[in-house]
Each structure stands twice: as structure tokens, then as C-alpha cells.
C-alpha positions as CSV (number, residue, x, y, z in Angstrom):
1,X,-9.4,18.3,21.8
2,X,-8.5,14.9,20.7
3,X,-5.1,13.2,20.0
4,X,-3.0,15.2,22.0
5,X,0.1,13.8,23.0
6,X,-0.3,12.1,26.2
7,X,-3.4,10.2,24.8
8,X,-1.7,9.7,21.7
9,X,2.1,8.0,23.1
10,X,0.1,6.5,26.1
11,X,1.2,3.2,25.3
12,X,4.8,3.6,23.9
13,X,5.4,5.8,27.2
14,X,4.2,2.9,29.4
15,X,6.2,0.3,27.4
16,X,9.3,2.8,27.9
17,X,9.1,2.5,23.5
18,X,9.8,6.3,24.2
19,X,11.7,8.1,27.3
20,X,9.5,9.9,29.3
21,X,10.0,14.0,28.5
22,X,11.8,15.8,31.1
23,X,12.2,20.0,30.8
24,X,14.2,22.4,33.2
25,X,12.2,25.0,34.8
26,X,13.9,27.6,32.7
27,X,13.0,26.2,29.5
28,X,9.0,26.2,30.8
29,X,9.1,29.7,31.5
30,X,10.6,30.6,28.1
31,X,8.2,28.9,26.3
32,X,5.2,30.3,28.6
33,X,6.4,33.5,27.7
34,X,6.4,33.1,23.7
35,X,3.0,31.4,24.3
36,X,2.3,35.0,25.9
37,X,3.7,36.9,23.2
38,X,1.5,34.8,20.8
39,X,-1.5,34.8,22.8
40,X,-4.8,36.2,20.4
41,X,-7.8,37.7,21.5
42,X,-11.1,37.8,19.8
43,X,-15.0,38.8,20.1
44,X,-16.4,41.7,21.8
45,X,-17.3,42.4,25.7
46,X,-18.8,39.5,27.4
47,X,-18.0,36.9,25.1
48,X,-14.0,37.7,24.7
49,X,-11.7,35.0,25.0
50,X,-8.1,34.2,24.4
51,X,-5.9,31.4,22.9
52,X,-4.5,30.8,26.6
53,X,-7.8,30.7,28.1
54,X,-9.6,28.5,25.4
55,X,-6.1,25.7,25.6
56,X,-7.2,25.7,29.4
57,X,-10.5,24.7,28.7
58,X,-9.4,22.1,26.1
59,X,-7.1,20.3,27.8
60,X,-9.9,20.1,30.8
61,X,-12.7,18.8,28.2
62,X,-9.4,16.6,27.0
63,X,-8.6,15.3,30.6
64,X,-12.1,14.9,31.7
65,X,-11.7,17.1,34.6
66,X,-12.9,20.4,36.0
67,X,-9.5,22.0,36.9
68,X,-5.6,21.5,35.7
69,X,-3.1,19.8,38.5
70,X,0.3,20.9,38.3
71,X,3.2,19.8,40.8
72,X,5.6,22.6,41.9
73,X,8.5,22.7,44.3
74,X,6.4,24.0,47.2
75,X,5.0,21.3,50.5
76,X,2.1,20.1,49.0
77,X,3.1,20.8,46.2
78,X,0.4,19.6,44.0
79,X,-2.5,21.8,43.1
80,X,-5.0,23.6,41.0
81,X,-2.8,25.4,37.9
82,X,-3.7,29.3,38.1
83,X,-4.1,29.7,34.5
84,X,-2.1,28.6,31.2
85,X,1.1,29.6,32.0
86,X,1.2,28.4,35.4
87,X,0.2,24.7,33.8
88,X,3.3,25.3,31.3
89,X,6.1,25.5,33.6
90,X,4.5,23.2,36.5
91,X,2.7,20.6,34.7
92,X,3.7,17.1,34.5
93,X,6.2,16.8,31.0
94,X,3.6,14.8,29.0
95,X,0.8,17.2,29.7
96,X,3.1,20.2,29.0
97,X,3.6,18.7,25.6
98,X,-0.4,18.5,25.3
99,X,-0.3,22.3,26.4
100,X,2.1,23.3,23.5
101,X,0.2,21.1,21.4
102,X,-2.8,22.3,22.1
103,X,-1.9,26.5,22.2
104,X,-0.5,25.9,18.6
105,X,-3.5,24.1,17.1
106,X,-5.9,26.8,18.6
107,X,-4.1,29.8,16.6
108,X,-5.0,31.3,13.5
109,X,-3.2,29.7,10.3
110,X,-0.6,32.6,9.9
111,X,0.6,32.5,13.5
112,X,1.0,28.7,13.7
113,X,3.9,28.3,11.9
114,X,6.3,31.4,13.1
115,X,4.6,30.0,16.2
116,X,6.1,26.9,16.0
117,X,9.3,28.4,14.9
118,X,10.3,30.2,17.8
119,X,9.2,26.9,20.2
120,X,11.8,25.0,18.2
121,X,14.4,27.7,18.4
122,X,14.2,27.6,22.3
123,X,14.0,23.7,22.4
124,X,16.9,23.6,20.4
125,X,19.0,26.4,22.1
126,X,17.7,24.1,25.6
127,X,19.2,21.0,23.9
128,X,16.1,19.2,24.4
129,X,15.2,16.8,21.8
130,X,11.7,17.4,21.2
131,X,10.5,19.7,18.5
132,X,6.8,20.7,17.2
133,X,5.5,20.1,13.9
134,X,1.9,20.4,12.3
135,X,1.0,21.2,16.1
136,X,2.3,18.0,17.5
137,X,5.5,17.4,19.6
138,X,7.8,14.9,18.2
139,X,11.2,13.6,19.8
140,X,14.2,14.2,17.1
141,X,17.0,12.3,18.5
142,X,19.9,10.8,16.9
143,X,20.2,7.4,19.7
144,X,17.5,5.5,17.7
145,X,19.9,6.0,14.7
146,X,23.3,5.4,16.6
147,X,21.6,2.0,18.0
148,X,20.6,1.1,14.2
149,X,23.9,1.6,12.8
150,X,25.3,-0.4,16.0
151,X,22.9,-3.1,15.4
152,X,24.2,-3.3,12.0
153,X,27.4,-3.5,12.2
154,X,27.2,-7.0,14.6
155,X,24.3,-8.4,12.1
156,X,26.8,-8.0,9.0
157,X,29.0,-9.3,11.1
158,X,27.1,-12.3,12.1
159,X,26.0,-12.8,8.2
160,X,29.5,-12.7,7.8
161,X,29.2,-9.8,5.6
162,X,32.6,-8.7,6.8
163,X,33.6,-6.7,3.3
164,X,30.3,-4.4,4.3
165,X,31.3,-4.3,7.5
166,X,34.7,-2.7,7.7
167,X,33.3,0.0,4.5
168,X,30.5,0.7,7.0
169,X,32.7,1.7,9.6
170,X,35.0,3.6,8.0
171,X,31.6,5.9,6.5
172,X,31.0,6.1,10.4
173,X,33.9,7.3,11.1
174,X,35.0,9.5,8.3
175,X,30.9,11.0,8.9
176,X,32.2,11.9,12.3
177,X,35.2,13.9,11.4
178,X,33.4,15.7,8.7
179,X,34.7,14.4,5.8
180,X,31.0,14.3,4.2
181,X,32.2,13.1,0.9
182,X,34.5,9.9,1.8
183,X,31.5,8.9,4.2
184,X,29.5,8.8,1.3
185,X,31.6,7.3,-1.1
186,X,32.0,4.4,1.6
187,X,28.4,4.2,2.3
188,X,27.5,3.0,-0.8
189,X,30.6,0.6,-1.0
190,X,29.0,-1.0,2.0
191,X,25.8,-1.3,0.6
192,X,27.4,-2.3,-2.5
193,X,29.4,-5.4,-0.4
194,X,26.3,-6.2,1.6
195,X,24.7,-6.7,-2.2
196,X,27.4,-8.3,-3.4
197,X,27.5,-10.8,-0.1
198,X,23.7,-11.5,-0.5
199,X,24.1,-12.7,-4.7
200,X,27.3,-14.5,-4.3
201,X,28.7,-11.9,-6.6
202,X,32.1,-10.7,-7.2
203,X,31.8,-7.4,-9.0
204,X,29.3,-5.1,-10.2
205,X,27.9,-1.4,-9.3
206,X,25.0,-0.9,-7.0
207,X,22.6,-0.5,-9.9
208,X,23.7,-3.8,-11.6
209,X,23.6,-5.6,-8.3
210,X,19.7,-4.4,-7.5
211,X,18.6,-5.5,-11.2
212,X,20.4,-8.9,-10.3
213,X,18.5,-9.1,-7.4
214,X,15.0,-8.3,-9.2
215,X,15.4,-10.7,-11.6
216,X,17.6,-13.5,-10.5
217,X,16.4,-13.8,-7.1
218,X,13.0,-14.7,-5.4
219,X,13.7,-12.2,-2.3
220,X,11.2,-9.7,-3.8
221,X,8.6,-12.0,-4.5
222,X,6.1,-10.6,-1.5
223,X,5.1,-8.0,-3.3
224,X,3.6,-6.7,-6.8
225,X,6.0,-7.2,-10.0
226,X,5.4,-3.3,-10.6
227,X,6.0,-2.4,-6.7
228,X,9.2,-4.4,-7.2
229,X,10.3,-2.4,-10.0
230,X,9.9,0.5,-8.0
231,X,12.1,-0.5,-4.9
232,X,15.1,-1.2,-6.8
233,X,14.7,1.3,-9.9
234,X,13.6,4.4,-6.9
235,X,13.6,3.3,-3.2
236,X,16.8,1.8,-3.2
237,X,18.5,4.4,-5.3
238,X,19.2,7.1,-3.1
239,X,22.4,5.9,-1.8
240,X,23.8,5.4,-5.3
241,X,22.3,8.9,-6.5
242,X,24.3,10.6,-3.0
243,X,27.4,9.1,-4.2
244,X,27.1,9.7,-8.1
245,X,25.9,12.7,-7.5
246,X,28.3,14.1,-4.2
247,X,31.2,12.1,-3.7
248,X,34.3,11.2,-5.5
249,X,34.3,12.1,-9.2
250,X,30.4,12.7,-9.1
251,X,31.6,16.2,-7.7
252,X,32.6,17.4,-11.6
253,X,35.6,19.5,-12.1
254,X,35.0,21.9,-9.3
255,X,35.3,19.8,-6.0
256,X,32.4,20.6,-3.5
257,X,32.5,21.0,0.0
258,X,29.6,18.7,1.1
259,X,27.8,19.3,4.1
260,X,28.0,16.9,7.1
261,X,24.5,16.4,7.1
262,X,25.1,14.8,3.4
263,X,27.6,12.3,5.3
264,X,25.3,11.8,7.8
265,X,22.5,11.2,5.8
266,X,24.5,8.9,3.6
267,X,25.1,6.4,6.7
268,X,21.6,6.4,7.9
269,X,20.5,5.1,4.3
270,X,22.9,2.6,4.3
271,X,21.8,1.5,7.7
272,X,18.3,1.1,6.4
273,X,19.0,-0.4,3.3
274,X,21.5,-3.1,4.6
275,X,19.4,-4.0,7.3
276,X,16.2,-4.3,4.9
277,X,18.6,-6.8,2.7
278,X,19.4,-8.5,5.9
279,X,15.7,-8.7,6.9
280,X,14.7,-9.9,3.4
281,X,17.6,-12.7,4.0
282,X,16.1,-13.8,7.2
283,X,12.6,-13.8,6.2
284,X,12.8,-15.9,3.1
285,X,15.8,-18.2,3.8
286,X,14.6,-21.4,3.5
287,X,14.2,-23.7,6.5
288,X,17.5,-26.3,6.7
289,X,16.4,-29.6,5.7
290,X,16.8,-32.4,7.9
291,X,19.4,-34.7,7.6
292,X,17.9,-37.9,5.6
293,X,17.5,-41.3,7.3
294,X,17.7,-43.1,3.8
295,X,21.0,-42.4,3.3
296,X,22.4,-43.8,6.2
297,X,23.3,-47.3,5.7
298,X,21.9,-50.3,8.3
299,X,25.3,-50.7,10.2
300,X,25.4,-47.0,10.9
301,X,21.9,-47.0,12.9
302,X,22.2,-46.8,16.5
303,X,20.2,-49.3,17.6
């Protein structure tokens, strides 16, 4: 079986791109114990087999190796895995990952999913951070987006793009407490400043500023007139739709209570779109000129 997740994050785990999984000992032996409960059986006699017994001999063809080593807590500790479940709550993290990955691929199609379900449940319940999709093991974890929105904040800072920076931090915080709405509503103000910063503008609504920036502006100019189009008429619309759409007035008569996940979600975008305008800046600024000899008169040479 190829592309399981050892082979796969071999090099982000030895770069450290990605922390290295770690799973308590009860966790393992709940999800050996779903694994069981999903386990399938087919053929007849001498040539029956199971989904535990045919992720065993996978993840041997997969390791290049006639048995499965697992470490337990035992002197000597490290030794021939007696069977699926045994590998599953004593193997190393990154091969127990392979092992889930592995057990989920090798069930029939209507099993995989509620399959996958119930692995999730228990991951989540475990507060780990990794969670199976499509039969591979992905870690969901909100530090990648905390250290985003903390680079931010000191690059708008450095670009002195302070107005963006204090609306950015009041959407952080007002995310935090729950109030969804205001986060958004400030989200898109930043994103708004951060435009308005980048053109030299004084007013104008996020959807004016992005056609201003299309046409008035060469920062675009990498790719495709119709792909351009397309990032400020779609890509970078989101935010603006959130807030017309969610917060302040765009709720409609009836005020709504918005989800955190909404404020939340709101942030992130503004995150990724204000450090994509910051990118853009940095990427195409031109380079500063040198200061021209010719314009320095003969007394003023030093030497």
C-alpha cells in the first residue's frame, strides 16, 4: 500500500515542518477497539481473511519487512506486534497513523465513512488534533492559524499599515469573546485599511478598492488578464460577502445570532488576504534607485 502517512510526511516530519504525533495509551485502545467493531470478513474456508489481518500484511509489503515492531512499556520492550491491534496501541505514532490509514482504505465503500466518523469522534473527545479524511490522517490545529494572524499583525505594522492593524485586533478579540458579528464587521474594515494603505486611498468599500487595484495598479500583472478578473471579482470576495451578508445591517430586520465559527472564519480570511496584499507589495516593489553621482556638484566629492 502506497502513500501511507509515514512515507508520505517523511520529510516535513524530519524538517520538524510538522510535530511528530503523540497518542495516550488509552486513546490506542479505543481506537483498536472500533477498528474491531469494524473489522469485515470475507471468502469461504481456507481462503478467509479479514480487514485486520489484510492491514497487517499491507503495512509489512509497505515497510519492506517480514514482521511489525512495536515498543511497549515492558524491559525489552521492543518486539514482534501480535496482530493488528496489538500494532495500534504499541506502535510507533507515525506508523499508528499508517495503521488507521491503512484499516480505513481496506473497507468496503459503505463502512469507510461511518468508519471514519467514529475515529474522529474519539480523536476529538482525546483532544488530539489529528483527524481522518478520504482514509488519510491529517493534523487540524488552530497554532498554524494563531502564528499567521501573529505574523500579521507585526508585518502591518512594519508596513505601517497601522489603521489595519488596530481593526485587526479588535476582530481578534471580539472573535474570542463570541461576538461573531463585530469580528466580522472589523475583519473586513482591516482588509478594507490594509487596501486602502496599499493605493494611497482615502475612502472607498472593499469592492471599489479591489477594482482600483485591477486596474490602476500593476501588482496583478503575473498572471492572466481573465485570472485577474477572477481574484478580485471571486477570490478576494469572501470577506466582503461575510460582512454584507452576516454582520451589521447585512443581518436584515431580524438580527441573527452568528456562529463563532463565522467570526472565526472571518479573521482567518482576513489573515490570508492581508498577508497576500503584503506579499504582492514585497514582491513587486521596485528596487530603490541609487543615489545619482551626477547630481552632486565637484566641491561636494570626497576626494
Amino acid at each position: 500500500m502506497e502513500g501511507l502517512f509515514s512515507k508520505r510526511c517523511a520529510r516535513a516530519l524530519e524538517a520538524k515542518e510538522i510535530p511528530r504525533p503523540s497518542f495516550s495509551r488509552p486513546l490506542r485502545k479505543r481506537l483498536a477497539m472500533v477498528c474491531r467493531e469494524y473489522d469485515e470478513g470475507s471468502g469461504e474456508y481456507d481462503s478467509y481473511t479479514h480487514t485486520e489481518a489484510e492491514t497487517v500484511r499491507a503495512l509489512k509489503m509497505a515497510y519492506g519487512r517480514d514482521a511489525l515492531r512495536v515498543q511497549d512499556e515492558a524491559p525489552h520492550g521492543n518486539r514482534d506486534a501480535i496482530g493488528f491491534g496489538d500494532f495500534l496501541v504499541y506502535a510507533y505514532p507515525d506508523h499508528m497513523l499508517d495503521a488507521l490509514e491503512a484499516f480505513c482504505r481496506l473497507l468496503s465503500d459503505g463502512k469507510k465513512h461511518p468508519f471514519q466518523v467514529r475515529v474522529n469522534a474519539i480523536l476529538t473527545e482525546e483532544d488530539s488534533p489529528w483527524r481522518l479524511c478520504d482514509g488519510r490522517m491529517y493534523m487540524v490545529d488552530s497554532r498554524f492559524l494563531d502564528d499567521l494572524k501573529n505574523q500579521m499583525e507585526e508585518e502591518m505594522k512594519r508596513e505601517n499599515f497601522l489603521g489595519a492593524y488596530e481593526e485587526f485586533k479588535d476582530a481578534r478579540s471580539y472573535s474570542q469573546t463570541g461576538d461573531s458579528d463585530v469580528a466580522i464587521q472589523k475583519a473586513n474594515c482591516a482588509f478594507e485599511s490594509a487596501l486602502k494603505s496599499l493605493l494611497n486611498q482615502r475612502e472607498g468599500s472593499a469592492d471599489d478598492l479591489l477594482k482600483r487595484l485591477r486596474q490602476e495598479t500593476d501588482l496583478l500583472d503575473g498572471i492572466p488578464d481573465d485570472a485577474q478578473t477572477a481574484v478580485v471579482s471571486k477570490v478576494l470576495q469572501g470577506l466582503p460577502t461575510l460582512r454584507h451578508k452576516l454582520a451589521g445591517h447585512g443581518q436584515g430586520p431580524k438580527p441573527i445570532n452568528v456562529p463563532r465559527a463565522y467570526g472565526d472564519l472571518g479573521v482567518n480570511l482576513a489573515a490570508t488576504y492581508i498577508k497576500f496584499l503584503l506579499d504582492l507589495k514585497k514582491e513587486l516593489a521596485p528596487p530603490k534607485k541609487p543615489e545619482d553621482d551626477s547630481d552632486l556638484d565637484e566641491e561636494d566629492i570626497p576626494f
